[in-house]
KELO-30414 format. One record per residue (C-alpha): y, x, z; residue in three letters; residue number from 0. Coordinates in steps of 0.5 Angstrom, whole numbers, plus 500, padded with zeros to 3 digits. Layout:
N
Y;X;Z;ALA;NUM
...
//
This chain:
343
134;767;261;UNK;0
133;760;265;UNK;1
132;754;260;UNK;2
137;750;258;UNK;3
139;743;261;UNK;4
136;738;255;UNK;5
142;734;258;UNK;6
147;738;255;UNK;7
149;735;249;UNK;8
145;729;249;UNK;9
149;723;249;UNK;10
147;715;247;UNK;11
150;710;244;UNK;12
149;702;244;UNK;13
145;704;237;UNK;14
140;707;240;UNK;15
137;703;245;UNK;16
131;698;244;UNK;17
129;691;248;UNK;18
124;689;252;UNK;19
121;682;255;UNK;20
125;676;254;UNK;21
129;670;259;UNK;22
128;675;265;UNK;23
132;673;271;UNK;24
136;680;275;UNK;25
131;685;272;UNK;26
135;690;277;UNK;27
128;694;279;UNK;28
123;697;275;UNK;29
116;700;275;UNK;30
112;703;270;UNK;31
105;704;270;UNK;32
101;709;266;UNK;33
098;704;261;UNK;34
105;702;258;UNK;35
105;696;263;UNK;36
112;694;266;UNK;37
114;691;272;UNK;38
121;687;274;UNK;39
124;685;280;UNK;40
125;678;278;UNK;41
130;673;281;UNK;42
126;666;282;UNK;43
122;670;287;UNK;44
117;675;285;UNK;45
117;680;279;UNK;46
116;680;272;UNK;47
110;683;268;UNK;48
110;686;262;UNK;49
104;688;258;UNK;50
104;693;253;UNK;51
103;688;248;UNK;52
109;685;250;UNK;53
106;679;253;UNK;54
109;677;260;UNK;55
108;673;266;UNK;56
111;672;272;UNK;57
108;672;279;UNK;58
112;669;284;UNK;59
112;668;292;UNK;60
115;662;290;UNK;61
119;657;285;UNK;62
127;659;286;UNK;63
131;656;281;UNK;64
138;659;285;UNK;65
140;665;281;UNK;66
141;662;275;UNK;67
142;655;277;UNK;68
150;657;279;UNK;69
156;660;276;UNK;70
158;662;283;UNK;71
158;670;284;UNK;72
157;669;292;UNK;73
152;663;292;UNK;74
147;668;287;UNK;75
147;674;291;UNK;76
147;670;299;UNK;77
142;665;297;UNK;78
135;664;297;UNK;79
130;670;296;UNK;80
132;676;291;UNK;81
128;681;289;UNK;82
131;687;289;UNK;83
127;695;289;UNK;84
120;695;288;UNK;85
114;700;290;UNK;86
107;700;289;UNK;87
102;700;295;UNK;88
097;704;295;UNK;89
092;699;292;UNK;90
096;697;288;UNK;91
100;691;291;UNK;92
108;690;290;UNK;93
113;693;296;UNK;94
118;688;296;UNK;95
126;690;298;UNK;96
128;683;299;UNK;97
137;683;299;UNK;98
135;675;300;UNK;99
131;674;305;UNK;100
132;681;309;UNK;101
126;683;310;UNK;102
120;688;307;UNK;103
115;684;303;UNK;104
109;685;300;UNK;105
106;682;295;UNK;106
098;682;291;UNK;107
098;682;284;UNK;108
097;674;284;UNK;109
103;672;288;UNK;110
101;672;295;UNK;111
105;675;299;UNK;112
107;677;307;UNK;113
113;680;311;UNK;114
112;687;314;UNK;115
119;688;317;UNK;116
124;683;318;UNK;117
127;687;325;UNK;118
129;693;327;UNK;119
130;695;334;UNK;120
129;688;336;UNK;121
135;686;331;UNK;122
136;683;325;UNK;123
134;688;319;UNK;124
140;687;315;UNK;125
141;687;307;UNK;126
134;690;305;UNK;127
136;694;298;UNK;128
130;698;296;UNK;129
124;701;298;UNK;130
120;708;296;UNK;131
113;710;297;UNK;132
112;718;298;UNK;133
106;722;298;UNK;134
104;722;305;UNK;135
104;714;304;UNK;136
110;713;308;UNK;137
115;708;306;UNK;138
122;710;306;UNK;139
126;703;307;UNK;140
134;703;305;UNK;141
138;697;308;UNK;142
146;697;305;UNK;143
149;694;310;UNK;144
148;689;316;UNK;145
153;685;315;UNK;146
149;678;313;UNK;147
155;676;306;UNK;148
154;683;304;UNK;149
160;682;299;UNK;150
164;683;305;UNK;151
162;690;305;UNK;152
165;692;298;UNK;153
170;695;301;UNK;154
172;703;304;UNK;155
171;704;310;UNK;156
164;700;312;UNK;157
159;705;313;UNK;158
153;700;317;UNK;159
148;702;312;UNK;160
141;706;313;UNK;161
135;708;311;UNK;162
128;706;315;UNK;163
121;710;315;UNK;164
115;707;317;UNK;165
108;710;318;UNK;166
103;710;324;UNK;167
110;710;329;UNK;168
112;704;326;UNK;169
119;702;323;UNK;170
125;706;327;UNK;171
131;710;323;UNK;172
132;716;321;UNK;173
139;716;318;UNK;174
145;712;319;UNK;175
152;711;318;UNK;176
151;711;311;UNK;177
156;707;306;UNK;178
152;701;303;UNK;179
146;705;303;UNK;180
142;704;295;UNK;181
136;707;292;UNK;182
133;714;294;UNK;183
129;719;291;UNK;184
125;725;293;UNK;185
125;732;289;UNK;186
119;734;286;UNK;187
117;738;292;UNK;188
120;732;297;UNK;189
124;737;300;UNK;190
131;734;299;UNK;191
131;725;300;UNK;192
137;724;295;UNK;193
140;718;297;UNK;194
146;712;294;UNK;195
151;711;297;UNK;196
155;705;292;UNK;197
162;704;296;UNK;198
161;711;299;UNK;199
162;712;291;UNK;200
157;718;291;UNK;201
149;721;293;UNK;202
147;724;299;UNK;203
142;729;300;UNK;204
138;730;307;UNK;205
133;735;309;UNK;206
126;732;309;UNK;207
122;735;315;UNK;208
115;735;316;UNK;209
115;729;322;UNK;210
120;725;318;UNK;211
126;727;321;UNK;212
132;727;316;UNK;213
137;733;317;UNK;214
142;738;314;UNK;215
146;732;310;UNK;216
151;734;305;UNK;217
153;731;299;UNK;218
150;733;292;UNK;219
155;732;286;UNK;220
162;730;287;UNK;221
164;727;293;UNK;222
168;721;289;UNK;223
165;718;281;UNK;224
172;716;279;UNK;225
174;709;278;UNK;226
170;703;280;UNK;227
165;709;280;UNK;228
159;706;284;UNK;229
152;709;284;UNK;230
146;703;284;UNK;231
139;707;281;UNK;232
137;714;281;UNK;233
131;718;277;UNK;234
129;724;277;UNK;235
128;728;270;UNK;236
123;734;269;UNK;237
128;738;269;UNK;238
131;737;276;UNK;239
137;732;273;UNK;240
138;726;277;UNK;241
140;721;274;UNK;242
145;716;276;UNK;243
148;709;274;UNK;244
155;707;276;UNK;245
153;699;275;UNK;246
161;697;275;UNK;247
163;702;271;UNK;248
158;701;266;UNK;249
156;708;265;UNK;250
149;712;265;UNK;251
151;719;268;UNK;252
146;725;271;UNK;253
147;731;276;UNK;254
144;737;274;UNK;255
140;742;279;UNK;256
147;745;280;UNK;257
151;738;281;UNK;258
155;738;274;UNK;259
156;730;272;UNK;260
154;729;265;UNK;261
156;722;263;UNK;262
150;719;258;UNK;263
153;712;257;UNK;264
159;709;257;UNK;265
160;702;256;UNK;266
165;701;261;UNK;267
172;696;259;UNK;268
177;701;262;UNK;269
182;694;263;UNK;270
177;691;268;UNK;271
175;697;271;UNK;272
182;698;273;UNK;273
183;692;275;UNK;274
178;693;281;UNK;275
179;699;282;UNK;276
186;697;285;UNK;277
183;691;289;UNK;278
178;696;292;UNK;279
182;701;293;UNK;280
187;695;297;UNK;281
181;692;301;UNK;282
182;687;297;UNK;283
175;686;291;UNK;284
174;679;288;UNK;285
166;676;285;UNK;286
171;675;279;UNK;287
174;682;279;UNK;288
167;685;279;UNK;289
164;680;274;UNK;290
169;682;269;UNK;291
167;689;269;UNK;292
160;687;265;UNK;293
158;690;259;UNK;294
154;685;254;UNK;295
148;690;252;UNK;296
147;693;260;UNK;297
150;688;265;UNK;298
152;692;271;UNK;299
147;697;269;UNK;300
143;697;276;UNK;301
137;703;275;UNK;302
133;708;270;UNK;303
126;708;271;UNK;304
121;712;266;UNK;305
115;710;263;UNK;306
110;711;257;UNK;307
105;716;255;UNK;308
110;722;256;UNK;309
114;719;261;UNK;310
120;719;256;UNK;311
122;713;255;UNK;312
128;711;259;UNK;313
129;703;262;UNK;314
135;701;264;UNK;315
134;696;271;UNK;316
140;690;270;UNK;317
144;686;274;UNK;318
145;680;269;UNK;319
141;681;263;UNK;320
135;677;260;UNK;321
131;683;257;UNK;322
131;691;258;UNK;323
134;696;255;UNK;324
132;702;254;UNK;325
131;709;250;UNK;326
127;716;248;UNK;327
129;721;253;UNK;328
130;728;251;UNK;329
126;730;258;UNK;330
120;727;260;UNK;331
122;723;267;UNK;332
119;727;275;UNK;333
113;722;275;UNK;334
112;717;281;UNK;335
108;718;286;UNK;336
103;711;283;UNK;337
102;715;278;UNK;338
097;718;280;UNK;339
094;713;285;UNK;340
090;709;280;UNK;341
087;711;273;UNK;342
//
């Protein structure tokens, strides 16, 4: 008989979840290193580390006030630098998805940073979203969408998005036509890249060759999440669950090996919800509809990493929060590659 899903039946709540780190600025990425020592993507330009003592310090490319010093949705994404996804480098320095200042950056453990790629095929690169570094040491890149206000892409229809791989070739495309292209994941085995489309509202899944060449593109679970139902972050679990998070609607869900969706959390405000749904549907999205869609504990629920001795404790990236929620995982998270990169 196979095993059983650890995730069926498991379900959280807000009285489950712990907080780490204090007056943080969009921890909307995280890594996590074996030590316990945490690292969050952080809006003034540069990442936050966290210690296991819970001492922090930021580390900064540059003073950037922007992202806290507004009210205004638009001039806090479209502004200024943005750290968004985070990768280690082999040595130990930070790969950095820049949304702000479109480009791939890297950054040394003291803040010196440098760009490796703000071009593609001798055009602007466009809204960098993440990054991934895989066994090969090759790095995956996802660009969401070319156009430069990215708001304007919240809506049915733009597929502009791709996903970029550099090695000893350089940076060239590898995948496109994807609809605000967001974090990727490989299976245990990177056999399969598993990719978020956030306005396409589900996962893709590509055939991972041996050259680097993408193929066989499917859609893995369902082919719509439902209502304001747009995946941001994913994580892969021991087990083979993909983790997902549906940042406006506030929910916490999992694709099992077979594509079943398990919904974990659920903090959405279904008044909010519906209303977005209906502009976006209409073409017609708004900064206010959206930001009415915040939870208090997870707002806009954003990524899952897993940390800890046994790699289940489960870190919730967001969008708008101050700290990190986070809980213990009835599975062990699928180790990143970093894990085995240093002692």
């Amino acid at each position: 008989m196979p095993a059983a899903n650890p995730l069926h039946g498991f379900r959280l709540t807000r009285d489950d979840l712990n907080f780490v780190g204090r007056d943080l600025q969009r921890p909307e990425c995280i890594l996590a290193e074996p030590d316990g020592t945490l690292w969050s993507a952080d809006a003034r330009g540069g990442v936050m580390w966290i210690s296991p003592d819970g001492s922090q310090r930021l580390i900064a490319q540059q003073a950037d006030s922007h992202f806290a010093g507004t009210t205004d949705l638009a001039k806090r994404f479209t502004e200024g630098t943005l750290p968004n996804g985070l990768a280690f480098a082999r040595n130990g320095d930070i790969l950095i998805s820049n949304f702000g200042t479109d480009r791939l950056e890297v950054m040394d453990r003291e803040g010196r940073s440098r760009v490796l790629y703000d071009s593609i095929d001798g055009r602007p690169i466009g809204k960098v979203n993440f990054v991934l570094r895989d066994s090969k040491d090759r790095v995956w890149l996802t660009v969401s969408t070319r156009i430069k206000n990215w708001m304007e892409a919240i809506r049915p229809g733009i597929d502009d998005g791709f996903i970029a791989l550099a090695d000893e070739r350089g940076l060239r495309i590898v995948a496109d036509g994807l609809h605000f292209t967001n974090e990727i994941r490989f299976d245990a085995r990177e056999e399969y890249l598993y990719a978020v489309e956030t306005c396409g509202r589900r996962i893709t899944r590509f055939r991972a060759n041996a050259d680097g060449s993408l193929g066989n593109r499917e859609i893995f679970g369902p082919g719509d999440f439902g209502p304001a139902g747009f995946p941001d972050g994913c994580a892969f679990d021991s087990f083979g669950n993909l983790w997902v998070t549906l940042v406006m609607a506030e929910k916490l869900i999992a694709l099992t090996p077979e594509g079943e969706m398990l919904t974990l959390f659920d903090d959405g405000n279904p008044q909010a919800i519906a209303a977005l749904e209906a502009a976006y549907q209409a073409g017609a999205t708004t900064p206010e509809l959206m930001m009415a869609t915040r939870s208090s504990v997870t707002p806009w629920i954003a990524s899952v990493t897993f940390g800890g001795p046994d790699l289940r404790n489960a870190y919730i990236g967001t969008l708008f929060g101050t700290n990190i929620p986070w809980f213990r995982s009835p599975v062990a998270g699928l180790p990143m590659v970093h894990w085995k990169d240093r002692p």
